[in-house]
Phi, psi and omega in degrees: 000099207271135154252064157231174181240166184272161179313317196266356153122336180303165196223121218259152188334176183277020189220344176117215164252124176256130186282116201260340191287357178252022196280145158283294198246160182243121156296115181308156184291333186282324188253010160308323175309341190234048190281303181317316222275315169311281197286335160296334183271339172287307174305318168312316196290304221295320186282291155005282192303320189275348172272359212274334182321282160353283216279296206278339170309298194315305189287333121356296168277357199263294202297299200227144177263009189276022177240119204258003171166176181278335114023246180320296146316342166268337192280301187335284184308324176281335182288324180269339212210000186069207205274274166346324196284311143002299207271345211298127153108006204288325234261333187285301170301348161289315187285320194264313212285279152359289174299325202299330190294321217290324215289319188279349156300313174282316163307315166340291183274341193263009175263331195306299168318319218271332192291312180303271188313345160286312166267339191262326147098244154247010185304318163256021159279359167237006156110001195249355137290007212229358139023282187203097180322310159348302193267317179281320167296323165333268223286328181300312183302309193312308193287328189303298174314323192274334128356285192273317171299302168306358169280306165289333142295019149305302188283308186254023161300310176290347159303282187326312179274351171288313187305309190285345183274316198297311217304304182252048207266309208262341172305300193290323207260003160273352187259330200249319198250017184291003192240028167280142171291165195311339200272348198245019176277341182279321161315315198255024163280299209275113180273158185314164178274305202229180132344282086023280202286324212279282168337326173266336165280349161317280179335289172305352197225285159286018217028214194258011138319333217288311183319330181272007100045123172039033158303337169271005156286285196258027145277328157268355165277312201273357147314262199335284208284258263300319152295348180247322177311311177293342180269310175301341171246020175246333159307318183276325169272354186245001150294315162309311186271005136316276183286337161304300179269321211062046172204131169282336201250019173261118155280173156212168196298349185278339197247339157314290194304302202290303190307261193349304175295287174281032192276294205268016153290308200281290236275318268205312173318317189249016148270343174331307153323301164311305182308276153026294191296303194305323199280304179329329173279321188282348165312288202296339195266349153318319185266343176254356164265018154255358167265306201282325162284344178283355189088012200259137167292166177271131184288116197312142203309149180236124190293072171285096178230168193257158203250266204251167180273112193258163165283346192266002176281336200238019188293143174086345169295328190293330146313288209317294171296326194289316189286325192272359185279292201290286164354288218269344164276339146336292195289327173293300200275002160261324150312300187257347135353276180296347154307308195269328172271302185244124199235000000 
């Protein structure tokens, strides 16, 4: 994502400039439009899979305290649930997590001018955004990203809270429900089948309100971060490609990984609560649609708001930054590979 701007006040593609003469494959002329957009949902899904392991410890440990470490949690989980357990719940977020990416990458870029001609106006016919590219793209990446991110999250909230019910389905339900009677234990053995299956008992208990379950939690987190994330790895890369090249606008694979990594190592420190928050209503709301197939009342609402910054907001970060180091350098350094490559 070259974050400098040209002379006429434009903001040149999410990736800089590319040498089409090393391309392997030619995108037929009807899908050069969505070309970028294609090759972010193929990185996305490559990154996804290999982080998603990750992604269900943080959230585990986000949900319930009965895990004295990550550790521990990963031993819990694989002794109860294997290699699978790891896995529960995968297939909705390759498909939401993947579109969500490609969707945000196309909002990005195609909001970015317009966001640049709003704050800066005509300030750069006369010369006065144009200063320090450096400095002057910061605030255009922030507002474009929270943008693009509130966008997207319209769409992948109900994927997302489908993903936290596989995740911690059998967690709430070996912790809540051991003292049912004998006759409902085989009933409270069995975890959803799909998917499918996980949506339609939401749907059926809560209705279809239910799939936005924290939703004003997580809109404004895919807001923040998606702003603070995009300013921070275009920032960060055209500082590397700076000092690498003596070109902001030459990449290289070194400045990919790192501006990648460490975009979603910070965007993830200081969002971290909200997601916390976010996971905790939905957590509440899992459990209590697994007390009503149990025959059980619901447990009365619960008021989660986030007040102050606690240490317990923060159970899971440290999974949380590791997986998101390793996701957004996957994702970076395959993206624009396939950027570079394939035209």
């Amino acid at each position: 994502m070259s974050s400098s701007i040209s002379k006429d006040g434009s903001i040149p593609a999410i990736t800089g400039e590319i040498d089409y003469s090393k391309a392997i494959h030619i995108f037929p002329n009807i899908l050069q439009p969505y070309r970028s957009t294609m090759i972010a949902y193929g990185s996305s899904f490559v990154a996804t899979t290999i982080g998603f392991p990750l992604d269900t410890v943080k959230t585990r440990m986000q949900t319930h305290k009965n895990f004295k470490s990550y550790f521990d949690c990963i031993k819990k989980t694989y002794r109860n649930e294997g290699t699978k357990g790891f896995f529960r719940g995968i297939w909705a977020p390759l498909i939401s997590t993947s579109f969500s990416k490609s969707f945000s990458v196309f909002l990005f870029t195609s909001v970015k001018p317009y966001t640049y001609d709003t704050i800066y106006g005509d300030d750069t016919k006369n010369g006065l955004a144009l200063t320090h590219p450096f400095i002057t793209n910061i605030p255009v990446c922030f507002f474009s990203g929270c943008i693009a991110g509130g966008g997207v999250s319209l769409f992948a909230c109900p994927f997302e809270f489908t993903k936290i019910y596989a995740q911690i389905e059998k967690v709430i339900k070996n912790k809540s429900f051991k003292d049912i009677p004998k006759n409902l234990a085989a009933q409270n053995a069995e975890l959803t089948s799909s998917t499918l299956q996980t949506v339609k008992n939401i749907v059926k208990h809560e209705g279809v309100r239910g799939l936005y379950s924290g939703f004003k939690y997580h809109f404004i987190r895919d807001s923040l971060s998606s702003g603070i994330y995009y300013s921070v790895y275009e920032s960060f890369k055209w500082g590397m490609n700076n000092i690498i090249n003596k070109d902001p606008n030459q990449s290289s694979q070194i400045s990919i990984l790192l501006a990648g990594g460490s975009a979603g190592i910070l965007c993830w420190s200081l969002i971290f609560p909200i997601d916390t928050t976010k996971s905790l209503i939905q957590k509440d709301v899992v459990t209590n649609i697994l007390r009503k197939q149990q025959g059980l009342e619901p447990n009365p609402p619960k008021i989660r708001k986030l007040q102050k910054i606690e240490r317990s907001l923060y159970r899971g970060l440290g999974i949380s930054v590791t997986r998101s180091f390793i996701v957004n350098m996957v994702f970076f350094s395959s993206f624009e590979l396939a950027m570079a490559y394939i035209a």
